[in-house]
N, C-alpha and C positions, 0 to 999 in steps of 0.2 A: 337211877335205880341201883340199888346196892346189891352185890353178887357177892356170898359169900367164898372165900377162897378153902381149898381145900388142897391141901398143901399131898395129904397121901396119895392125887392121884398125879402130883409133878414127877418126873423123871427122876433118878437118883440123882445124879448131878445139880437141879434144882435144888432140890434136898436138902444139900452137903451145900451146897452155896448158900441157902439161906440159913445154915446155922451159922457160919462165922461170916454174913456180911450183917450179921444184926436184923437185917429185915425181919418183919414178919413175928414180932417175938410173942406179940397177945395171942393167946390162945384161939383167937376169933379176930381174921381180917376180914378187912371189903378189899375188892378193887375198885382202883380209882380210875375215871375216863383220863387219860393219858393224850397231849396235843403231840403230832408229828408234823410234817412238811415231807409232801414227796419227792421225791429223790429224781424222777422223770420230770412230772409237773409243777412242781411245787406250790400243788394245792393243797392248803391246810384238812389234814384230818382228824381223826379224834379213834383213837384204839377204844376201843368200847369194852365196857367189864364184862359183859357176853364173852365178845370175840376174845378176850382173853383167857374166860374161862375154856374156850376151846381151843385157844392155841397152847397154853399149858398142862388143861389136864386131860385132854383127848389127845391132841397132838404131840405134845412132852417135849414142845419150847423151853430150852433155856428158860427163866424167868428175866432177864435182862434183856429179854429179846421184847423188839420192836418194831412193827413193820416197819421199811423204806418206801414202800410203794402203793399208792393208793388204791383204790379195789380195782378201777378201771385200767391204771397203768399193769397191776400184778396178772390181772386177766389177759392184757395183751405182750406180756412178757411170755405169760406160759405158753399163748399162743404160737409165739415166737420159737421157744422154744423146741415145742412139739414138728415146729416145722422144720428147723434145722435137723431135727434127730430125723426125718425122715428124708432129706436131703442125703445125710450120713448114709444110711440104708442104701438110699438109692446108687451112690455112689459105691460102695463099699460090695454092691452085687454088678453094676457095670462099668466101671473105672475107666477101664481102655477103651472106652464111646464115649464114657461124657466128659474125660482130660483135655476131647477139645472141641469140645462142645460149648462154645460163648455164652449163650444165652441161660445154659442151665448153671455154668459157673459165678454168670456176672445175677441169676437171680439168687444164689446163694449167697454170693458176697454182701448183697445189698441186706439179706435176712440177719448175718450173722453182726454186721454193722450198726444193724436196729437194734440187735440183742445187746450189743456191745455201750448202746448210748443208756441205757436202763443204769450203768456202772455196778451191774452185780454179776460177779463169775464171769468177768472180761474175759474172751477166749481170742487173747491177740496170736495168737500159734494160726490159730487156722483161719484169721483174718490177712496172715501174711502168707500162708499156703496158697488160699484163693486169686488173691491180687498177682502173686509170682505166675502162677497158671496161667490168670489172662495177658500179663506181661508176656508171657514167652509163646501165647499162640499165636499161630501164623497170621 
């Protein structure tokens, strides 16, 4: 299925990038299905001119952008995610209970290690924060 491209509703930087990279010059483009490999799985996907129409002119992706991660990995990424920021929280309202607290720091390290194998927005800082903590409890 062909999806007509609508360039007015890309980001400004979109914009400005597609006038001096040449792309896009006809008056009237498609998009085109686009082959990727996931970055976790690497199971073969396929960006779809839909999902591009929405991650462009809803969302105001870059236009070079392309996912890395297939629906399933990016859904348990954010999972991921969601639960480390609540970790944070948790930590960050009772520090001095849970600094030695094992189980809550060794199940954080294991969350943030999962985030970390995805290889987007590696946050080795608080991979080596975690591990020092359980190294130096008693």
């Amino acid at each position: 299925m062909s999806v007509l491209i609508d360039k007015s509703k890309w980001s400004n930087s979109s914009r400005r990038s597609s006038e001096y990279s040449g792309q896009f010059l006809n008056v009237e483009s498609y998009s085109e299905f686009i082959d990727y490999h996931c970055k976790k799985c690497s199971r073969h996907c396929v960006f779809t001119p839909e999902e591009q129409k929405v991650a462009f002119e809803v969302d105001k992706k870059i236009i070079h952008y392309v996912p890395s991660l297939c629906s399933e990995c990016s859904n348990n990424y954010e999972v991921l995610k969601a639960l480390i920021s609540k970790y944070q929280s948790t930590w960050n309202r009772d520090r001095e209970f849970l600094a030695s607290n094992r189980k809550f720091v060794s199940d954080w390290l294991l969350a943030v290690k999962e985030k970390n194998s995805y290889g987007k927005r590696v946050d080795l800082s608080r991979e080596r924060m975690l591990t020092k903590l359980l190294r130096d409890m008693p």
